[in-house]
N, C-alpha and C positions, 0 to 999 in steps of 0.2 A: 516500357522504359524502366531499365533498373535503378532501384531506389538509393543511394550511397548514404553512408550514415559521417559523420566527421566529429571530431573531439570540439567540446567546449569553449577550451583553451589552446586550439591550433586547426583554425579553418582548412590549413594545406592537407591534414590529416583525412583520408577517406579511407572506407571499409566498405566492404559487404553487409547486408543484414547480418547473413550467419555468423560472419566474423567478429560483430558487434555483440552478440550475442553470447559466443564462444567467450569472450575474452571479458567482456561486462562492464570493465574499465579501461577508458584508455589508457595509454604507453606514459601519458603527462600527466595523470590524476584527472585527467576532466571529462564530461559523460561524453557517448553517443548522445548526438542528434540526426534527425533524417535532414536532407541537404536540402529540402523542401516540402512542404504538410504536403501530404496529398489532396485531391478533391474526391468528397463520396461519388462515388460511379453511379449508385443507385437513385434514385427517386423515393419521397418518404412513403408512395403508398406501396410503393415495391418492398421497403424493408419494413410497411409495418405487415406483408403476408409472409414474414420469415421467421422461422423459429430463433433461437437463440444460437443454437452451431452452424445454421446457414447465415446470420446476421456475423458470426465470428469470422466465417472462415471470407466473405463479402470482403470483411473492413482490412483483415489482415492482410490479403494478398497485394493493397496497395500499398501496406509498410513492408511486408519481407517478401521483398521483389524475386529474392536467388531461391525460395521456396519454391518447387511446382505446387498445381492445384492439391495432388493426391498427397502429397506430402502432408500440406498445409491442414489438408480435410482429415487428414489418421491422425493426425494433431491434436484438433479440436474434437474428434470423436472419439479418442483415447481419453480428453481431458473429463468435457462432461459429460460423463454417462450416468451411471447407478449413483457416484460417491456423492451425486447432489440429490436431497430428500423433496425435492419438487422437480416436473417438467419444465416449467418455466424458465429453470436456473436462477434466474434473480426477477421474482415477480414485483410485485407493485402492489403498495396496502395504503389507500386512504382514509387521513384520521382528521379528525381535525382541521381539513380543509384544505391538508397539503399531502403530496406523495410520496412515501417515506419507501426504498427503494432497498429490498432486503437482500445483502449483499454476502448474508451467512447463511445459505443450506449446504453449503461445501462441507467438508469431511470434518475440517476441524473448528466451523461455526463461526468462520469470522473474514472479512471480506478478502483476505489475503492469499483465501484459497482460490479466486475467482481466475486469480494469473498464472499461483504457483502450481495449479492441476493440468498448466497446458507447459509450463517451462520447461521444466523434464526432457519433456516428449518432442520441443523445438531446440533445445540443448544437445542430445543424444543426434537429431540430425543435421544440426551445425557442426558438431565434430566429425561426422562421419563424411559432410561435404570439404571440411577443411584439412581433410586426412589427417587428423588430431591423433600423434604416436604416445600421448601422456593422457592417464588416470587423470580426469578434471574434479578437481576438489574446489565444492563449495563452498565460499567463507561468507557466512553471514554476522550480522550483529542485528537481533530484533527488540522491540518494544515490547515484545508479549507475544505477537502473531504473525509476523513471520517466519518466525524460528521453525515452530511445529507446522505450521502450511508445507516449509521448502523442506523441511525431515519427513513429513506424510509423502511427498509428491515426488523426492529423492529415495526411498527407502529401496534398499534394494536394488536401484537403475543400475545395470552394468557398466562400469567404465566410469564411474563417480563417485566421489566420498563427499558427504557433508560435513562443515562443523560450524556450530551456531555458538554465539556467545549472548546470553544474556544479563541484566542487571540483578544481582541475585535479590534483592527487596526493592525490585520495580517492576513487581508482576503480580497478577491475582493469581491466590492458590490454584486456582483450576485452569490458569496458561503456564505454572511449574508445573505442575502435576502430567499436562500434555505433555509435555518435552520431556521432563527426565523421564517418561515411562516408555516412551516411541521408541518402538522396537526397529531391526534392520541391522546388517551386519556393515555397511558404509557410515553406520552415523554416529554420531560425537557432538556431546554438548560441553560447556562449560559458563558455568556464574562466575558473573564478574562483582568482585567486592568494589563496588563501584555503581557509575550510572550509565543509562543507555549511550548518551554522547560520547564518554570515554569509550565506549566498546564499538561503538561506530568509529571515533577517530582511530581507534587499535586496529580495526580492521583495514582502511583505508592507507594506514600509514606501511600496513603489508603488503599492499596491491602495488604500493608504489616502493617499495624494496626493489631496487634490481638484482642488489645481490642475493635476495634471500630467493627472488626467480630463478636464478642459475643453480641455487643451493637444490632448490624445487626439484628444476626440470633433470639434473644430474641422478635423481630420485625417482625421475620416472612421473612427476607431478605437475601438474600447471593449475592458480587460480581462475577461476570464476566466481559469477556472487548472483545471487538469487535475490538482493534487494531492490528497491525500486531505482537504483542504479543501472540497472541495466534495464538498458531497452525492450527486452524480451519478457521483463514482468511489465512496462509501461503501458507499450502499446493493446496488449491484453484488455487492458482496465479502458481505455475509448471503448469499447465493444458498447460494453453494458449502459452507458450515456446514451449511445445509438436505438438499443434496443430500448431503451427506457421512453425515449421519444415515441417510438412507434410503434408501443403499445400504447400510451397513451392517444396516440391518434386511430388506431385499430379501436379501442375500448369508446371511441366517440370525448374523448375529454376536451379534445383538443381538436383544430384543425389546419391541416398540414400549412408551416410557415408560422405558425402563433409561436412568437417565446415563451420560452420556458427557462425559468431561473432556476441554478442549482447551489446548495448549500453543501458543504462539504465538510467533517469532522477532521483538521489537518495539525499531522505533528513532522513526517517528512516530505510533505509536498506532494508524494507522486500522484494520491488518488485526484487532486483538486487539479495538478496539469494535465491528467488524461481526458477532465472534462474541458480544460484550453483550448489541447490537440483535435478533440471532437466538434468545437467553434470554431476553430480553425479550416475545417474540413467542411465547413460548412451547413454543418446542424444547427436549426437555427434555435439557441442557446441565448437567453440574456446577460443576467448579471451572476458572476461565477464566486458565488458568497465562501471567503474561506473562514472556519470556524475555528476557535480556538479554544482553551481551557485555563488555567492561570499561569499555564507559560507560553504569556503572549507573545513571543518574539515576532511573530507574521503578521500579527495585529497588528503591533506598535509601528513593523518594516512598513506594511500598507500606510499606516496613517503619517508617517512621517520621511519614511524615503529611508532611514537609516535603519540596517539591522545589527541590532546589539547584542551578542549572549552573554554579557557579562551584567548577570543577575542570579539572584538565587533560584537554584533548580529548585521546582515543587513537584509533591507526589502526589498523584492527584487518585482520583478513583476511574481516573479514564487514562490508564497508564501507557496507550500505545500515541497517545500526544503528546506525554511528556518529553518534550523536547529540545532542544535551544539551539541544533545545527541540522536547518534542514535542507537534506542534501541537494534534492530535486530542485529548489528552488534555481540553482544556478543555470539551470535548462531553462527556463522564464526570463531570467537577469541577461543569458547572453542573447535571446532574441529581442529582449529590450534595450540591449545596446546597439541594436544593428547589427548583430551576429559580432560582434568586437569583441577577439577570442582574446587577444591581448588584455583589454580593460576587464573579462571575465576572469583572465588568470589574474589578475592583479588582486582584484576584491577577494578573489577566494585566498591569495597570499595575506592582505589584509586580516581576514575573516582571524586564519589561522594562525597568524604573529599578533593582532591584538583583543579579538574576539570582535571586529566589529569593522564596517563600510557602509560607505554611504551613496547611494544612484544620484544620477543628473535630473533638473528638472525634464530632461527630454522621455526620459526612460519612465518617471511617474508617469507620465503623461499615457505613456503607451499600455501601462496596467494597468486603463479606464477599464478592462470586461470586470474587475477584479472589486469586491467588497470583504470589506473583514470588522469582525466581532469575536466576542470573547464570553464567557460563561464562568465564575468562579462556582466553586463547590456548591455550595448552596441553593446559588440557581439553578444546575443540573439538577439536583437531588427533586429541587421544587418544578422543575420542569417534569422529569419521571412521573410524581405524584398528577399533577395538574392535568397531565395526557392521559395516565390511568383512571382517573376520577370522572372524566369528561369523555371519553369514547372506552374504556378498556382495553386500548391496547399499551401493550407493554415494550419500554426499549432501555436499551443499553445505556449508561453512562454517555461514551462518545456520542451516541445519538442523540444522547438527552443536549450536549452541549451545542448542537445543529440548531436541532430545535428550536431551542433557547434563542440561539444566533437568528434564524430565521423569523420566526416573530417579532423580536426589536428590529430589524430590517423593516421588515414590514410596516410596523408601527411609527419606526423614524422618516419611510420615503412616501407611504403609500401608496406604494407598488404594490397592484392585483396581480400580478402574472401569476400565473401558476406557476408552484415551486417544485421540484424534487429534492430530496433531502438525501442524501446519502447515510443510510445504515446501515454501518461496520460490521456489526458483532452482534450476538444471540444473548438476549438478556439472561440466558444461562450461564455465561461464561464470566457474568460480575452477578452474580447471585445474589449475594452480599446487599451490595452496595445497591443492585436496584430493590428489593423487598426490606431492603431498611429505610430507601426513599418512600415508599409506599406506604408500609405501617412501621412506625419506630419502633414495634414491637417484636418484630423480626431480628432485630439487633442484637438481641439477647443469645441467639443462635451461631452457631459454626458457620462456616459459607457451606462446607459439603451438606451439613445436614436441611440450609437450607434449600438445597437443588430438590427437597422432595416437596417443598411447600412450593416452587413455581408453576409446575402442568393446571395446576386449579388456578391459580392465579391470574401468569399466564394466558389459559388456554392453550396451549402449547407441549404438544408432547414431548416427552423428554430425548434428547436428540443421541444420537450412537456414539457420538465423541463422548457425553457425559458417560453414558451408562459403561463404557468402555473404560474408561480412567478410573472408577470407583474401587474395583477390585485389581488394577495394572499394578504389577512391580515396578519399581524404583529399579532402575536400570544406570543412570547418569548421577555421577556423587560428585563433580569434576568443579572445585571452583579454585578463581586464581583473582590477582592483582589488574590492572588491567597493563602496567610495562610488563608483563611475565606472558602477555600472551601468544607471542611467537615461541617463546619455550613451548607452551601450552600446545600449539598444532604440531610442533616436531613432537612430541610424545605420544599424541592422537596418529601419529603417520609413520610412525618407528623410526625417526631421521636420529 
């Protein structure tokens, strides 16, 4: 039965997978959803004897229904192949009594590759099923990491241009250093004098340009977007929940049917609803802990019903949360209103006329799977240290902010379940910021020159994305305002 996907904010609206895909956002500003979760077809000891591209291509064929088998499988074998530094793709490391769930062997070290290395590849045959007669340019807006994932994973595809905008001082040196040096004759970056939120809403406020479509397509162009916006980097991300189960139950941790709680490092929502979508489908999943950093906006929306962004943005050392509009949320908001496309456009008009709305008691109610916490600076840093001190393994900022989240959980409910902890990023890629939580002595140091003090540290050899950007030319000089950014893609596209 084929799967229809529909907008947000207009139930009557239906599409294709591919179509959803192709297009990224709907016609009304509001996401694809699928018109119903699917149920896993498998059994859990069936997916725990499956690799990670048989578990892919398994879960996918029940979201993109208009894909055949062969399509779907040159997909997933196009995606993960060599460019991940493990067989495993996203293996499992226990520390300290919980699962931390490593979501960076992908090309450019951070979990964002885990969707943007199969988009491409399901992009290029959505246009080709929707007889797409226009060059699809990529408009993104990233935190740090999906800029360089969707430029790695675009570079080069025929029949595509990317352009990324980033926060030009809301990024660690070594996710600038990725982007402006990423080579490819389709791609284009630009810094925005500004913050991630403004360059997200710049983007978005393009998507829903009609005229500037017609200006587009007169050009021979049409948008798409590689953020977790579109459905075609979402569904990806259930994958790895799935597989994460059933290695756990393959490995003997667990046995098949025991919850399993997951904690999630969250700044736009998507990775923490692809583990929803996975509970949804029937994994049996507990409580779906979303983490925050000191821009609590999800914390505070959990703990009180209302989400506010009018606060001060902070910069944190876990820069891809810094957030205060996250987008995906609104995929969550309208199943919790009864799919109430109407009452979902309303909040998101809300959101955007005065930075803030407020859910019904009916709607909390319905995001019981849902727990949230928070981690300021300090605590990360002291979580970092206290995990290296205590087993030697080493993690990331965002990680460290899970962490952190996971244990006061712990500690507040005492809940034993076994947890998986979702891990972003390669503690290479905040250098910095993790070997100064470890010894304050490190501090003293560059970030680049500390990438040579990690492998010891570490244990961990140093991964191809670093040693690659050390000696990469500066390629990208491009920064602008963020109201200058439609100038900014007509000059990227010679309009």
């Amino acid at each position: 039965m084929e799967l229809y996907y529909k907008s947000t904010r207009n139930s009557d609206l239906k599409v294709s997978a591919s179509k959803a895909i192709l297009t990224g956002l709907a016609p009304d500003g509001g996401l694809f959803v699928p018109e119903r979760i699917p149920a896993l077809a498998l059994s859990i000891e069936e997916l725990a004897a499956m690799d990670y591209q048989e578990t892919a291509c398994a879960l996918m064929q029940k979201f993109f229904t208009d894909f055949t088998e062969e399509e779907l499988r040159s997909c997933v074998e196009k995606a993960y192949d060599e460019k991940f530094d493990t067989e495993e793709i996203a293996p499992l490391a226990k520390a300290d009594g919980n699962y931390y769930l490593e979501l960076f062997h992908g090309a450019t070290i951070a979990f964002k590759d885990m969707a943007l290395s199969i988009l491409p590849h399901l992009m290029t045959v959505a246009a080709r099923k929707n007889h797409a007669d226009k060059e699809i340019v990529i408009l993104t807006a990233t935190s740090g990491d999906t800029g360089k994932a969707a430029m790695a994973g675009f570079a080069d595809v025929e029949g595509t241009r990317i352009i990324v905008f980033y926060p030009r001082d809301g990024v660690s040196k070594v996710q600038k250093l990725q982007m402006v040096t990423q080579k490819g004759r389709n791609v284009d970056v630009a810094a925005i004098r500004g913050n991630f939120d403004q360059a997200q809403s710049g983007v978005k406020a393009l998507f829903e340009d009609r005229e500037f479509a017609e200006e587009l397509a007169a050009h021979g162009y049409q948008f798409s977007s590689a953020n977790s916006i579109n459905i075609g980097r979402l569904v990806p991300q259930i994958v790895y929940y799935v597989y994460a189960y059933a290695r756990l139950v393959k490995y003997g941790e667990i046995c098949p049917g025991d919850l399993v709680n997951v904690v999630v490092p969250t700044g736009n929502f998507g990775n923490i609803l692809a583990a929803y979508y996975a509970k949804q489908m029937g994994l049996p999943l507990g409580r779906l802990i979303c983490a925050s950093n000191e821009n609590k906006v999800l914390y505070d929306f959990f703990r009180t019903g209302t989400y506010d962004k009018n606060r001060e943005f902070v910069l944190t050392t876990s820069p891809s949360m810094d957030i205060l509009i996250s987008s995906n949320l609104e995929r969550l908001l309208y199943l919790a209103a009864g799919e109430d496309a109407a009452g979902t456009a309303e909040r998101m008009r809300k959101l955007q006329v005065s930075g803030r709305y407020e859910i019904t008691a009916a709607m909390k109610e319905r995001l019981a799977d849902f727990d949230a916490g928070y981690a300021d600076e300090r605590e990360t840093a002291e979580e970092i240290r206290r995990l290296y001190e205590k087993t030697g393994y080493v993690i990331d900022p965002h990680t460290a902010v899970a962490s952190h989240v996971c244990r006061e959980y712990q500690k507040r409910t005492g809940d034993g379940r076994p947890c998986v902890i979702a891990s972003t990023a390669s503690p290479y890629k905040f250098a910095g910021s993790v070997l100064s939580a470890i010894d304050p002595a490190f501090g003293a140091k560059d970030e680049m020159e500390l990438l040579a003090d990690m492998p010891s540290v570490s244990g961990r050899e140093t991964p191809m994305a670093i040693r690659e950007i050390r000696e990469a030319e500066v390629l990208h000089k491009t920064e602008c305002d963020p109201e200058d950014m439609k100038e900014c893609v007509k000059r990227f596209l010679g309009m």
